[in-house]
N, C-alpha and C positions, 0 to 999 in steps of 0.2 A: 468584395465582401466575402470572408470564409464562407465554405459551405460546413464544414465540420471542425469538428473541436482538437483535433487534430492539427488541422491547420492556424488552429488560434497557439497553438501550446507551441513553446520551443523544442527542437528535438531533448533527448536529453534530461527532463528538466523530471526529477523526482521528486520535486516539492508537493504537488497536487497528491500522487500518490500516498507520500510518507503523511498529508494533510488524514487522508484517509483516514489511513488507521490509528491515528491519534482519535478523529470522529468514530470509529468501530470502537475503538479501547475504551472512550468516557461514555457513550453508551453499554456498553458491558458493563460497567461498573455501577452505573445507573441503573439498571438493572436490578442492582442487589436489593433496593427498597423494597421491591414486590417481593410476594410469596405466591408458590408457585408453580409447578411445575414445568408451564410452558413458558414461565420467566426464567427459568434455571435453563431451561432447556435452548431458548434463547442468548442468553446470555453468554451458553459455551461458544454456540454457535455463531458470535456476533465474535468472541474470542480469539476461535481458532482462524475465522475469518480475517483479523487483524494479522498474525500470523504468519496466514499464507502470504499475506499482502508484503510484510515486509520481509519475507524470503524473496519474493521474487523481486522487490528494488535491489535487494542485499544481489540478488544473481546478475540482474542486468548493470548493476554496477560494476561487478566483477569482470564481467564480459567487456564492458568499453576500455576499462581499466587493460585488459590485456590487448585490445586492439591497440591500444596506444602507444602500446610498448612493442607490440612489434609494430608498428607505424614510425617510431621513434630509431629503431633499429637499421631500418631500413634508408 
């Protein structure tokens, strides 16, 4: 039996992630009904949060992407 969810997940596997921030994004936007200030404030925050998230699939992807290639070269 896993002890962590790590060991559940395939290496690799950006789906969970990019699931994320699809979940940050339609929260952000949901968001917009209220008025606010700590909805706005919120909201950016749930925003930028999306954001970071898919810069950093966007990087780790990048990065297997060049292992591959030089793994391929070799």
């Amino acid at each position: 039996m896993p002890r962590t969810i790590k060991d559940i997940l395939p290496p690799n596997d950006y789906a969970g992630r990019l699931g994320l921030g699809l979940v940050l994004l339609v929260i952000s936007q949901w968001m917009t009904k209220f008025e606010g200030a700590v909805f706005m404030v919120l909201r950016w925050v749930l925003l930028i949060a999306a954001l970071v998230n898919y810069i950093i699939v966007l990087l780790l992807y990048q990065e297997q992407r060049k292992a591959k290639k030089e793994k391929e070269k070799e």
